[in-house]
SERO-4910 file (N, C-alpha, C, O; in steps of 0.05 Angstrom, whole numbers):
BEGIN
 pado doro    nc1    nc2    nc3   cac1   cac2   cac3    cc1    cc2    cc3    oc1    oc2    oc3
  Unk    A     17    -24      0      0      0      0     18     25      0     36     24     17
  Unk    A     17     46    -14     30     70    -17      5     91     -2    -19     92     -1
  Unk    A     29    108      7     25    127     27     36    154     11     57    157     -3
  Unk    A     16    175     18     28    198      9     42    219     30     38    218     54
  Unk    A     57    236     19     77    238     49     56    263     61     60    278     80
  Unk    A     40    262     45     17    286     61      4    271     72    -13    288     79
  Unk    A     -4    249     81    -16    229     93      8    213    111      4    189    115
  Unk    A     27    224    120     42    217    140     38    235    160     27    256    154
  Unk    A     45    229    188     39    242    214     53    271    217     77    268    213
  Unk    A     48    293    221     66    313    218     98    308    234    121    318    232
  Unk    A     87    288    251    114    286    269    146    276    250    170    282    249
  Unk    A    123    252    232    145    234    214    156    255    194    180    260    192
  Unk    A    139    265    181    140    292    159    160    315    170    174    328    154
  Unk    A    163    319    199    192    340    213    215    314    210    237    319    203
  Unk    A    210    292    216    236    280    228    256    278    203    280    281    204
  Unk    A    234    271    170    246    263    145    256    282    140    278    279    131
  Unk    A    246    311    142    263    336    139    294    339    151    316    339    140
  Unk    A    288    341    172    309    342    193    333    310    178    357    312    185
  Unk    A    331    300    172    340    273    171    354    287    135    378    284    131
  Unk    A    341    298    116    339    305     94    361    325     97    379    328     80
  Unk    A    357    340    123    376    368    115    402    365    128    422    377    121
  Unk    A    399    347    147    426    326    161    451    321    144    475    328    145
  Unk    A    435    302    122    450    289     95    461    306     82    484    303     75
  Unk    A    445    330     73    463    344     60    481    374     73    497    387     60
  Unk    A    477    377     91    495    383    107    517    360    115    527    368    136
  Unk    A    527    342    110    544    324    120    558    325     96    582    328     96
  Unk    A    543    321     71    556    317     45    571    341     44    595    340     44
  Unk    A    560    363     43    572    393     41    593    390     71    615    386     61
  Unk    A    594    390     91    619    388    106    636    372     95    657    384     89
  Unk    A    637    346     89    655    317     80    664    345     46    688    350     41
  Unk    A    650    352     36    668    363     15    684    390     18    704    394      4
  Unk    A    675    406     36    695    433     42    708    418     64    725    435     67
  Unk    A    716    396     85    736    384     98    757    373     80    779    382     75
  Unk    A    739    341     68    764    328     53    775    331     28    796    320     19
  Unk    A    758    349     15    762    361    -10    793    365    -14    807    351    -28
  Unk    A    804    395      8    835    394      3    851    370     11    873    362      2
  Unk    A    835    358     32    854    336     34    858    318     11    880    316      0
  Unk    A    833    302      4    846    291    -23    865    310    -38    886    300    -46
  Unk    A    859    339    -45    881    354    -68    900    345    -57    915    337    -75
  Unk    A    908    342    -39    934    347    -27    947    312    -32    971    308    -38
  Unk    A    930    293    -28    938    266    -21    943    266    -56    967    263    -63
  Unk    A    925    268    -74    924    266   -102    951    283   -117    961    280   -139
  Unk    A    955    299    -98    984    317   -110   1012    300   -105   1027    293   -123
  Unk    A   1015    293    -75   1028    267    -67   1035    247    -84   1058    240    -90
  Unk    A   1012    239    -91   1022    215   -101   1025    223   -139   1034    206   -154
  Unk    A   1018    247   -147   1031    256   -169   1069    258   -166   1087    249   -180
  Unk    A   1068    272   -142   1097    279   -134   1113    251   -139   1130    244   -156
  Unk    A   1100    239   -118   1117    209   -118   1112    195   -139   1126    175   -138
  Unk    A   1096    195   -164   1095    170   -185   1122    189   -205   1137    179   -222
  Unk    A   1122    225   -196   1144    239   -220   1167    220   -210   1176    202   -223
  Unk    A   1175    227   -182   1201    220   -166   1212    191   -180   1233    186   -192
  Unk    A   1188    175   -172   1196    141   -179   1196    149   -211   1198    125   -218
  Unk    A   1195    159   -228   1201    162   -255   1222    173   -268   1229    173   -291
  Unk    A   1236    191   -237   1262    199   -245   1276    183   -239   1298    180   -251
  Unk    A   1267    162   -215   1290    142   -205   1296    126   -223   1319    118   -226
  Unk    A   1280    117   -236   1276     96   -253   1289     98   -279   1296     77   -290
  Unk    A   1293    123   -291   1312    144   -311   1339    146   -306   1355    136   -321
  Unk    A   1347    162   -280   1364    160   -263   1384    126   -270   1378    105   -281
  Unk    A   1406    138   -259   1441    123   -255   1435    114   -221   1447     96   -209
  Unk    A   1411    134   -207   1419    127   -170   1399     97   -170   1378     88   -177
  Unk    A   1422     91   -156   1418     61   -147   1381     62   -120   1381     76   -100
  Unk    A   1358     43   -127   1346     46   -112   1334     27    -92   1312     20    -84
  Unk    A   1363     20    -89   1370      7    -66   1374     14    -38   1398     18    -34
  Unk    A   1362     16    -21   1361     23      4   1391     24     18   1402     45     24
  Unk    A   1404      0     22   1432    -15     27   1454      8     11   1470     23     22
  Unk    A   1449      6    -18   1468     20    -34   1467     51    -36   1483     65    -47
  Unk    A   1438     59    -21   1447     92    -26   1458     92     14   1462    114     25
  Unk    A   1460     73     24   1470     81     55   1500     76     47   1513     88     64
  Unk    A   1516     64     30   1536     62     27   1546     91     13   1568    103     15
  Unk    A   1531     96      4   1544    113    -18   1547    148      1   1563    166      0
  Unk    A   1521    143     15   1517    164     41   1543    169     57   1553    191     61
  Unk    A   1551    147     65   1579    140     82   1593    153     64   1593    178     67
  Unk    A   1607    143     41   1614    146     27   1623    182     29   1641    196     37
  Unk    A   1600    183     18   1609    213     11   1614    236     40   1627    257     41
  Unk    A   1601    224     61   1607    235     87   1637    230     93   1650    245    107
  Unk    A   1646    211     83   1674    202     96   1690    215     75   1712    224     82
  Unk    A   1682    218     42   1696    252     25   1699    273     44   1721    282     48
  Unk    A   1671    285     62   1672    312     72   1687    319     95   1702    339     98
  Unk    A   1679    296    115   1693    292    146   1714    282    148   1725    285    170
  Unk    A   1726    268    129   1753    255    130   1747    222    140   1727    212    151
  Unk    A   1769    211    131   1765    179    149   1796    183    174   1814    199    177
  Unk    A   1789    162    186   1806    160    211   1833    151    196   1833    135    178
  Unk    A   1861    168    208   1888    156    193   1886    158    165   1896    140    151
  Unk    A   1872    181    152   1877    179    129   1868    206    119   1865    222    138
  Unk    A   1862    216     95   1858    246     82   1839    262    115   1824    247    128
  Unk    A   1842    285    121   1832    300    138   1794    297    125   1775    291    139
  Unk    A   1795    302     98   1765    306     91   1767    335     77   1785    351     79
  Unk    A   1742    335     63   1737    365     42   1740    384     58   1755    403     53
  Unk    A   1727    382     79   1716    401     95   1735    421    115   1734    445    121
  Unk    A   1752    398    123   1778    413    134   1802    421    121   1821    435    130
  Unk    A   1798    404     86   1812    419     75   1813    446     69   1833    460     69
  Unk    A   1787    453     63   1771    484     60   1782    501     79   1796    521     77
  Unk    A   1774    491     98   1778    506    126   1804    518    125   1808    542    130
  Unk    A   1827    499    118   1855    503    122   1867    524     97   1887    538    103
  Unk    A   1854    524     69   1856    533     43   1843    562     55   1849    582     42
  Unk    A   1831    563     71   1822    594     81   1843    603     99   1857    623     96
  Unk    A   1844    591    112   1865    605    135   1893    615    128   1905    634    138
  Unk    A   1901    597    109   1925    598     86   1915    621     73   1929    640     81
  Unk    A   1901    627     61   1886    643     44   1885    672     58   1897    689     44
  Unk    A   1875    683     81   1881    706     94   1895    702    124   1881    706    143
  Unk    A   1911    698    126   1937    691    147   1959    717    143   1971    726    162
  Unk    A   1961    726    118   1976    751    114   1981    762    132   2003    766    142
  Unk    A   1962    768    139   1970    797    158   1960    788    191   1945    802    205
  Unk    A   1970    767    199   1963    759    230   1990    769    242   1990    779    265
  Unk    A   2016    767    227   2042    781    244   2036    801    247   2029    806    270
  Unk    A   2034    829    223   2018    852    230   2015    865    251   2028    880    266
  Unk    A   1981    847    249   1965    844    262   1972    845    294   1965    863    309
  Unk    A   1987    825    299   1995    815    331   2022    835    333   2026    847    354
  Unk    A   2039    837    311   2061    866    330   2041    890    327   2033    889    350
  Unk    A   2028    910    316   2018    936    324   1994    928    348   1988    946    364
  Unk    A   1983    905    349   1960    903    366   1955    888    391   1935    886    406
  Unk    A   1982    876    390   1988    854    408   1966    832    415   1958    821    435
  Unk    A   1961    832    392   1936    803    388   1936    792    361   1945    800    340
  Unk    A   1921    767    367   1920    744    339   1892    749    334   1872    755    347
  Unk    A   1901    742    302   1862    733    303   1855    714    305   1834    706    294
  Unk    A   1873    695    324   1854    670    335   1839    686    347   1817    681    336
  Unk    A   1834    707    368   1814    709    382   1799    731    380   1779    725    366
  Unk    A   1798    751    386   1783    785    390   1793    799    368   1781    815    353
  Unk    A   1824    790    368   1838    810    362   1823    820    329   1822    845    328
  Unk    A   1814    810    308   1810    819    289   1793    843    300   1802    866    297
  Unk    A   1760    836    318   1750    861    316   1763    884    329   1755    906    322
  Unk    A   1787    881    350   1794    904    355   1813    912    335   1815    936    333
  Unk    A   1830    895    317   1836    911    293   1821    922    266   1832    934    247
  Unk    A   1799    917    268   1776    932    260   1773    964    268   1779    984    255
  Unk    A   1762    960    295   1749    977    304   1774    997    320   1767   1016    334
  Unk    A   1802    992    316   1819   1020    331   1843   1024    313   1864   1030    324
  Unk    A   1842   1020    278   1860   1023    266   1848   1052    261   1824   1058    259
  Unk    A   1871   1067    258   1861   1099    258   1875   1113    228   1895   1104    215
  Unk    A   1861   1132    223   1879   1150    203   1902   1162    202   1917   1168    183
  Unk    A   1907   1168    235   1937   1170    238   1967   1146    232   1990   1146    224
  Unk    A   1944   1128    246   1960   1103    232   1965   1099    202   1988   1097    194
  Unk    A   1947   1100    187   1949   1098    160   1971   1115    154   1993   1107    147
  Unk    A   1961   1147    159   1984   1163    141   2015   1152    153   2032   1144    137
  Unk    A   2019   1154    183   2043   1139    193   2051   1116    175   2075   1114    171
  Unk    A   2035   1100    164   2042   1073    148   2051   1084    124   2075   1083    122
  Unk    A   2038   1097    102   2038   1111     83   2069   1119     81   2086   1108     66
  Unk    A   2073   1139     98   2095   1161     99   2119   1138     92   2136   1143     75
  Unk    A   2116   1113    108   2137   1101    115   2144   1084     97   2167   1079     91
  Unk    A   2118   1071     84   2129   1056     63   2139   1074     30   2156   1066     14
  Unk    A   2122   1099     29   2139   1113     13   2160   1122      7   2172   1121    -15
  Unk    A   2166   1135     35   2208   1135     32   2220   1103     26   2231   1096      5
  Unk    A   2214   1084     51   2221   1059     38   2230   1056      8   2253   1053      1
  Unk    A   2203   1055    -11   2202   1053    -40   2210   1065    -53   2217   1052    -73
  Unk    A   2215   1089    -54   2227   1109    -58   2258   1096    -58   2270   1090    -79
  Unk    A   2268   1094    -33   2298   1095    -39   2303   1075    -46   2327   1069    -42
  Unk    A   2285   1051    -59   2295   1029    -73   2285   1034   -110   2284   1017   -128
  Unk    A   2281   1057   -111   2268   1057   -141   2241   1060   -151   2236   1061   -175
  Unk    A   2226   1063   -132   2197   1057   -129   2185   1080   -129   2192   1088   -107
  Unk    A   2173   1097   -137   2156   1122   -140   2129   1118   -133   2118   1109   -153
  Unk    A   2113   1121   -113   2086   1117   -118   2067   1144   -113   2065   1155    -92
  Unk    A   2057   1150   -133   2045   1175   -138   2017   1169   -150   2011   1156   -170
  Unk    A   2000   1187   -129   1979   1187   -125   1959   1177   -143   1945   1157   -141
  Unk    A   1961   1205   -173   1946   1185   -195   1940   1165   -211   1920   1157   -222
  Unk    A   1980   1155   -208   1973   1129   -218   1976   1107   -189   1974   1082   -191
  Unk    A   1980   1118   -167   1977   1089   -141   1949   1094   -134   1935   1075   -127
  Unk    A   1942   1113   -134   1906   1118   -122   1902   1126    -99   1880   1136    -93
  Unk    A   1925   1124    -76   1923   1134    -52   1945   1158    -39   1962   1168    -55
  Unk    A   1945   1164    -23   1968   1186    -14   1964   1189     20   1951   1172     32
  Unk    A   1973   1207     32   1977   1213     63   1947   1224     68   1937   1223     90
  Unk    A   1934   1235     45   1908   1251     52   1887   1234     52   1868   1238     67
  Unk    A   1888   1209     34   1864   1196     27   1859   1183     51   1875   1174     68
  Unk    A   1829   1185     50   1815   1185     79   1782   1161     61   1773   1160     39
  Unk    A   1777   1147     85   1770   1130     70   1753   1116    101   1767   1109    121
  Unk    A   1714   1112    101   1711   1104    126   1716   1085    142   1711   1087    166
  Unk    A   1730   1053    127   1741   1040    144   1777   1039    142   1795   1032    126
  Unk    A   1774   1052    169   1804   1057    169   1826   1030    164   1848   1030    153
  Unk    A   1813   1012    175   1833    989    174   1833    975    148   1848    956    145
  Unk    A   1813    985    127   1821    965    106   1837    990     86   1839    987     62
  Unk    A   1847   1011     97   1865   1023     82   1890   1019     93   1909   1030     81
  Unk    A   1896   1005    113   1922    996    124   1919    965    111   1940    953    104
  Unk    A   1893    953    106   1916    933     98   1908    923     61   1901    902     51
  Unk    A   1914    951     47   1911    963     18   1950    962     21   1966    951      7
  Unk    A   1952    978     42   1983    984     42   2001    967     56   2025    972     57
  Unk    A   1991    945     68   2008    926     73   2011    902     47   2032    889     45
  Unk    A   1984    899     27   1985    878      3   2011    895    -20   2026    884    -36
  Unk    A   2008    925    -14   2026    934    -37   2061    920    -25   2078    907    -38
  Unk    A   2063    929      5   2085    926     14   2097    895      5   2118    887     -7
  Unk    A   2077    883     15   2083    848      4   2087    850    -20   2111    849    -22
  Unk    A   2076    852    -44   2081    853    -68   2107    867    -79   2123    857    -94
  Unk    A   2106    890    -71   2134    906    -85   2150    897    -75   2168    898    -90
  Unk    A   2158    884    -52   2181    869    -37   2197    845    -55   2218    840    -65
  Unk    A   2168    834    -52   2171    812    -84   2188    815   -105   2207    803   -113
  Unk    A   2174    838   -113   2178    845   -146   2214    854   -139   2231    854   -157
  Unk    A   2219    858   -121   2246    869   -117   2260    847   -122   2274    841   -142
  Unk    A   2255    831    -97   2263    801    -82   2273    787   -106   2292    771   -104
  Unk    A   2261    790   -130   2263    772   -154   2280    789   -176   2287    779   -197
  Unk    A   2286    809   -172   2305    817   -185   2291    829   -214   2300    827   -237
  Unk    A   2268    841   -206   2246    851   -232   2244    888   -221   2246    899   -199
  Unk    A   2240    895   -246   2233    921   -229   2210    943   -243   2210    944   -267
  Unk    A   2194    957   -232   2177    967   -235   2180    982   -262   2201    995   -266
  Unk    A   2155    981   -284   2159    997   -312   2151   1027   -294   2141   1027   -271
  Unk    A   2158   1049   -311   2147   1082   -307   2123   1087   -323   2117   1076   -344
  Unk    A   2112   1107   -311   2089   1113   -337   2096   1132   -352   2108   1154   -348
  Unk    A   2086   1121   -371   2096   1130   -415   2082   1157   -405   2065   1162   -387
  Unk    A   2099   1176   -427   2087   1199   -434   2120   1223   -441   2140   1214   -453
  Unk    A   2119   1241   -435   2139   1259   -442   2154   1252   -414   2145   1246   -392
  Unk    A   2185   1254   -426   2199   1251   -406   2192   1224   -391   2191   1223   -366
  Unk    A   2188   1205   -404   2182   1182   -394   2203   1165   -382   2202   1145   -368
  Unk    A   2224   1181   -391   2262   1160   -385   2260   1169   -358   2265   1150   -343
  Unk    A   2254   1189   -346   2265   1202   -318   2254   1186   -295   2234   1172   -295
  Unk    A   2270   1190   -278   2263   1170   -253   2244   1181   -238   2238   1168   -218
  Unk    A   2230   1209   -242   2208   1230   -223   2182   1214   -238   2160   1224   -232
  Unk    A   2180   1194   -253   2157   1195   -269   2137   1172   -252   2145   1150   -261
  Unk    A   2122   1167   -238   2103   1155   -225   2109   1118   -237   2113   1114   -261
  Unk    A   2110   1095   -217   2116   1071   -215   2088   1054   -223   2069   1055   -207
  Unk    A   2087   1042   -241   2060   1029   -247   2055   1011   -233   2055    987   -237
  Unk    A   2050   1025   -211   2030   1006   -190   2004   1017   -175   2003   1036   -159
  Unk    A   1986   1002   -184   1953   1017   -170   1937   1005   -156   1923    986   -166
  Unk    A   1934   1013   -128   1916    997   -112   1886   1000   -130   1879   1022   -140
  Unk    A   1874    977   -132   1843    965   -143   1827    967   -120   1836    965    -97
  Unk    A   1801    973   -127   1772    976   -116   1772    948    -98   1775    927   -109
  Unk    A   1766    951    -67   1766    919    -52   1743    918    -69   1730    936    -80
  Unk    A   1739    886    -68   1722    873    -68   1707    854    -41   1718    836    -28
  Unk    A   1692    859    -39   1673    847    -20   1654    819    -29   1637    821    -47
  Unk    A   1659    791    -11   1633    766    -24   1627    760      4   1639    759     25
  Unk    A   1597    758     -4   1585    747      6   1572    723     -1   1573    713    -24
  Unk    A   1554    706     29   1550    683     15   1514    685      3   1502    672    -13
  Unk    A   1506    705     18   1475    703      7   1480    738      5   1497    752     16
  Unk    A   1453    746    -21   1452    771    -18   1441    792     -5   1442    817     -9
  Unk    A   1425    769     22   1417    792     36   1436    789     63   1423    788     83
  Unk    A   1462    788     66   1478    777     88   1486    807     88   1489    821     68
  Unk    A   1491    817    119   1496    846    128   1526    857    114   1535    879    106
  Unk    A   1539    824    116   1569    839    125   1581    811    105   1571    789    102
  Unk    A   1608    821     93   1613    806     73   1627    783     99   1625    785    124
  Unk    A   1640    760     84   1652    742     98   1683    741     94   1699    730    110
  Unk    A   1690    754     73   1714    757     65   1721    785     41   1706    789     22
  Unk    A   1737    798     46   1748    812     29   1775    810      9   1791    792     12
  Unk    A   1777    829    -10   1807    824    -31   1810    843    -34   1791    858    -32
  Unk    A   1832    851    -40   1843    877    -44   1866    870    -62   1886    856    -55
  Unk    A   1863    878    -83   1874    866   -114   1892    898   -115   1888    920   -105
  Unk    A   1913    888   -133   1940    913   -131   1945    901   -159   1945    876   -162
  Unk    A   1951    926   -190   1955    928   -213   1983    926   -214   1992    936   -193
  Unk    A   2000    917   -227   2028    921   -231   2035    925   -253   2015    919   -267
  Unk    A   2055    932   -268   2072    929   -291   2097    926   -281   2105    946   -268
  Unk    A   2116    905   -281   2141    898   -282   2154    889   -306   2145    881   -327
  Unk    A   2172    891   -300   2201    890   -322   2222    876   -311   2232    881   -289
  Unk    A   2233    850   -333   2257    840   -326   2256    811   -346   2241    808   -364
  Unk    A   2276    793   -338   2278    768   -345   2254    748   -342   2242    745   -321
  Unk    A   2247    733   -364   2229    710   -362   2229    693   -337   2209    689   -324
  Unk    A   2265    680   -327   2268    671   -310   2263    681   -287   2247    669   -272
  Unk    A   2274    703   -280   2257    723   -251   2228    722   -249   2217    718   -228
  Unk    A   2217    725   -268   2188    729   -274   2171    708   -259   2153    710   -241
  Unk    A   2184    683   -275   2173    654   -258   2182    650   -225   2171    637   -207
  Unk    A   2203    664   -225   2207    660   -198   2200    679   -178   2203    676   -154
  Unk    A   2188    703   -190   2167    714   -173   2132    708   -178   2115    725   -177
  Unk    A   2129    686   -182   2100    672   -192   2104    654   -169   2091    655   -148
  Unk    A   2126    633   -176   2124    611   -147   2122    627   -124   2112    618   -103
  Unk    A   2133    656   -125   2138    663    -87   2117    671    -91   2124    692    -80
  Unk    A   2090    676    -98   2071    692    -92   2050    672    -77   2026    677    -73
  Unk    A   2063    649    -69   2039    634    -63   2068    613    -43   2065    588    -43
  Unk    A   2083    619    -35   2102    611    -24   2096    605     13   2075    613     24
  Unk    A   2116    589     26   2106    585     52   2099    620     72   2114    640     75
  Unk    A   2074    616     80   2071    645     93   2065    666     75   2058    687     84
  Unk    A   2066    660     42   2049    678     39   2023    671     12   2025    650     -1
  Unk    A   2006    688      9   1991    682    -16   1974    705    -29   1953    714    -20
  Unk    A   1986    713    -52   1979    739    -67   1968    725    -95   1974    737   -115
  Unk    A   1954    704    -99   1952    696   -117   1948    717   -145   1946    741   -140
  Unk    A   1949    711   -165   1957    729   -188   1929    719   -204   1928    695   -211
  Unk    A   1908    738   -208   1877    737   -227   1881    744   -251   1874    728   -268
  Unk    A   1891    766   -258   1898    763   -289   1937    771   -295   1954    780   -280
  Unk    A   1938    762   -321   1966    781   -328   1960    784   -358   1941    773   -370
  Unk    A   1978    799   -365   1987    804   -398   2013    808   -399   2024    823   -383
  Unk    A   2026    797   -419   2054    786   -427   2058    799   -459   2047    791   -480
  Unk    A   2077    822   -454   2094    831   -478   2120    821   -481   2125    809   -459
  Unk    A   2144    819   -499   2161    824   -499   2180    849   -507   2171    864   -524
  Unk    A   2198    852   -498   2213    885   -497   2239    879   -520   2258    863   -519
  Unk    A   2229    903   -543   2243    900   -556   2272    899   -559   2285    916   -547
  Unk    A   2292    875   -579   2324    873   -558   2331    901   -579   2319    911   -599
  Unk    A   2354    906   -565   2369    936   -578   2387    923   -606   2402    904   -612
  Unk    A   2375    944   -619   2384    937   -649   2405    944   -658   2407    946   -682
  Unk    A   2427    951   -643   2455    945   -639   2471    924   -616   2496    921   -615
  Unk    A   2461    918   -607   2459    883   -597   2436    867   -599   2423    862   -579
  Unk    A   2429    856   -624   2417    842   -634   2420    812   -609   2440    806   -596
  Unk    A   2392    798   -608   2406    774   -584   2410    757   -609   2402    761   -632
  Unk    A   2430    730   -595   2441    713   -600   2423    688   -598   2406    683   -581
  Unk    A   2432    670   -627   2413    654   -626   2421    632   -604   2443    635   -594
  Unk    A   2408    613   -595   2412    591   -579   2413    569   -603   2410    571   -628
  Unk    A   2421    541   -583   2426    526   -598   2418    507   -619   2430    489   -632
  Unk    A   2393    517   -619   2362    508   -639   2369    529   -656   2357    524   -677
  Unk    A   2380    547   -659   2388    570   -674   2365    579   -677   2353    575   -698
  Unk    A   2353    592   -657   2325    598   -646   2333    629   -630   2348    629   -610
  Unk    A   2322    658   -641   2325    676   -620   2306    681   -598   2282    684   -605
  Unk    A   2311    681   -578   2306    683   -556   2306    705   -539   2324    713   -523
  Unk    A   2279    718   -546   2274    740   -532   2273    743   -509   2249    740   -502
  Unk    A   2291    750   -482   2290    747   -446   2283    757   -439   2272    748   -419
  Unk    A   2279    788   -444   2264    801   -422   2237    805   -429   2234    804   -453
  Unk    A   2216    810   -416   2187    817   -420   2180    842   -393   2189    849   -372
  Unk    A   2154    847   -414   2147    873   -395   2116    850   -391   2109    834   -409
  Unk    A   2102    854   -365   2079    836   -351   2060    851   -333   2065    858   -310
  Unk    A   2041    856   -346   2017    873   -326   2001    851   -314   1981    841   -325
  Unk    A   2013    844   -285   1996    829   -273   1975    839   -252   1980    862   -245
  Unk    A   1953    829   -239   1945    836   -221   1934    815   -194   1915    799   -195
  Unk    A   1951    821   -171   1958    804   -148   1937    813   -130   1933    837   -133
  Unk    A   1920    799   -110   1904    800    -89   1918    786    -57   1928    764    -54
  Unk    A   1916    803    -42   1914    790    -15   1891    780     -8   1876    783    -28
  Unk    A   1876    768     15   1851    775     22   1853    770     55   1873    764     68
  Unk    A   1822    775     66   1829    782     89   1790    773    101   1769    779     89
  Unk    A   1792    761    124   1762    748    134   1762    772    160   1775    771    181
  Unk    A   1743    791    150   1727    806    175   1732    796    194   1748    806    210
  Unk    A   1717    769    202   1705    759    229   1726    739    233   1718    727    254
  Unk    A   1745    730    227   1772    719    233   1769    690    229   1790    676    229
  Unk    A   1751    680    227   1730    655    223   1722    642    208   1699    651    209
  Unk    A   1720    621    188   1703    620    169   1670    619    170   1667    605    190
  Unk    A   1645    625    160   1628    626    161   1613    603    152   1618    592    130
  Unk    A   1589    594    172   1583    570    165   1559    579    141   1546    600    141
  Unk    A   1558    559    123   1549    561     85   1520    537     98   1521    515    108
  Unk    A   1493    558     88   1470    548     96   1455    547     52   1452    565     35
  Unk    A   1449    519     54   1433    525     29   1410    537     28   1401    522     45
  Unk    A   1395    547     23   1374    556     22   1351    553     11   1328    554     18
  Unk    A   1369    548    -19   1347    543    -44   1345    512    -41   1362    498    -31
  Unk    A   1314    502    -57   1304    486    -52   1321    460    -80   1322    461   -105
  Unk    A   1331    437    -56   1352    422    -90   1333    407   -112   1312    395   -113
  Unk    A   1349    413   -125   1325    399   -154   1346    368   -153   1368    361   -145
  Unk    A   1323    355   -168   1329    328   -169   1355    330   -190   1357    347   -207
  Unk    A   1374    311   -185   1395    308   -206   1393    297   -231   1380    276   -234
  Unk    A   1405    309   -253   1399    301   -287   1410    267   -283   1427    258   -268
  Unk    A   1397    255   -301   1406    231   -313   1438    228   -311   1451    246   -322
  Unk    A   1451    208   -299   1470    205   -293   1498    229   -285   1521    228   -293
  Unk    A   1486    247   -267   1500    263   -251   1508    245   -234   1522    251   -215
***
């Protein structure tokens, strides 16, 4: 027998309602709840069927066992193994310290400290302008009475130049001091700058302190982690000297590594023509060499610990 629902009890007729509007209120919650969740579960397992399709493309082994070996592996590259290579990591470490060590004697006679400890920021923060020009004055006569001219327009600095961190203009003039010492040391000697009266010994020494350079490791980092202070040269002399002021630039205690050069040779005098060698080969010896040498130098005396940031992408086919 069929019933019409207007011929149901009003009571049954509220309950079917109520029961009616239940359902779809439940349906409408279950879809604004699990809705994102499935997106999210359905994205998942997009992620993971790409992943297993690179692995599967991929040279990496996907073996559980063989990527823990390989893990070791490359941990025992970075940290070193016991009784054997130190590891990447402390090689770095050590390739830095080598790297700006320059100026820790310096450093410890005017300040009576190392930069093992404080001492960098207080050689930071109490190297003064009087100091500088005091430095200046001194290494000028120095250079001077060995041949050395350094004048302003073509060195870039003088007793006046004033500059707001005082200490990285002391040690602008300690990378020159190291270097021209060199260039002596080796038996090379500084070209003059060309122009009228270019023969005379008043004519300015081609050597020019360069713009520091400052790196950092991210670009929004306050303060760099290391600085360079790069110095221009032109020298003159023998091929052989030449090389043997290349090995000392990176010699025990010190390291001026050399970023660029250019290599002329100087014409021989055409009333002593050179002599051939025994390939009957002439052999041009002397050259003129515009190199340019860096010291560098770590602010915080420290190396800085290197955070990645960016998010790593999966590796190409057999990386």
């Amino acid at each position: 027998m069929t019933y019409r629902l207007q011929q149901w009890p009003e009571r049954h007729r509220t309950l079917l309602g109520v029961i009616f509007l239940l359902v779809i209120a439940t349906v409408l919650f279950g879809m604004m709840r699990l809705h994102p969740t499935w997106v999210a579960y359905d994205e998942a397992r997009s992620d993971h069927a790409r992943v297993e399709k690179k692995l599967e493309e991929s040279q990496w082994p996907r073996d559980s066992e063989r990527m823990r070996k390989l893990l070791d592996n490359y941990q025992a590259i970075l940290n070193g193994r016991k009784g054997g290579d130190p590891g990447l990591k402390k090689n770095v470490a050590d390739a830095m310290k080598k790297a700006t060590s320059m100026f820790e004697v310096q450093i410890k006679k005017e300040y009576g400290v190392s930069p093992e400890d404080s001492g960098i920021v207080n050689f930071m923060e109490k190297a003064s302008q009087i100091e500088y020009k005091d430095q200046f004055n001194r290494l000028y006569t120095e250079l001077e009475g060995k041949g050395v001219r350094l004048d302003q327009p073509v060195f870039g600095m003088d007793e006046s130049t004033s500059e707001p961190f005082k200490y990285q203009m002391r040690l602008k003039l300690w990378t020159v001091e190291a270097l021209a010492n060199l260039v002596l040391k080796n038996n090379l000697r500084f070209t003059r700058e060309s122009g009228a009266g270019s023969r005379s010994r008043n004519n300015p020494s081609m050597i020019t302190v360069l713009p520091m350079r400052a790196y950092v490791i991210d670009k929004n980092d306050k303060a760099p982690y290391l600085l360079e202070f790069p110095v221009r040269m032109e020298i003159q002399g023998s091929m052989a000297n030449f090389a043997n002021f290349v090995n000392a630039l990176q010699e025990e205690g010190v390291f001026l590594p050399m970023s660029q050069m250019e290599m002329r040779t100087v014409l021989p005098n055409l009333r002593q023509p050179p002599k051939a060698n025994q390939d009957d080969e002439m052999v041009l010896q002397n050259v003129v060499v515009t190199v340019v040498c860096s010291a560098f130098f770590r602010p915080h005396g420290e190396a800085v610990k290197m955070e990645v940031k960016q998010k790593r992408e999966m590796l190409p086919r057999g990386a």
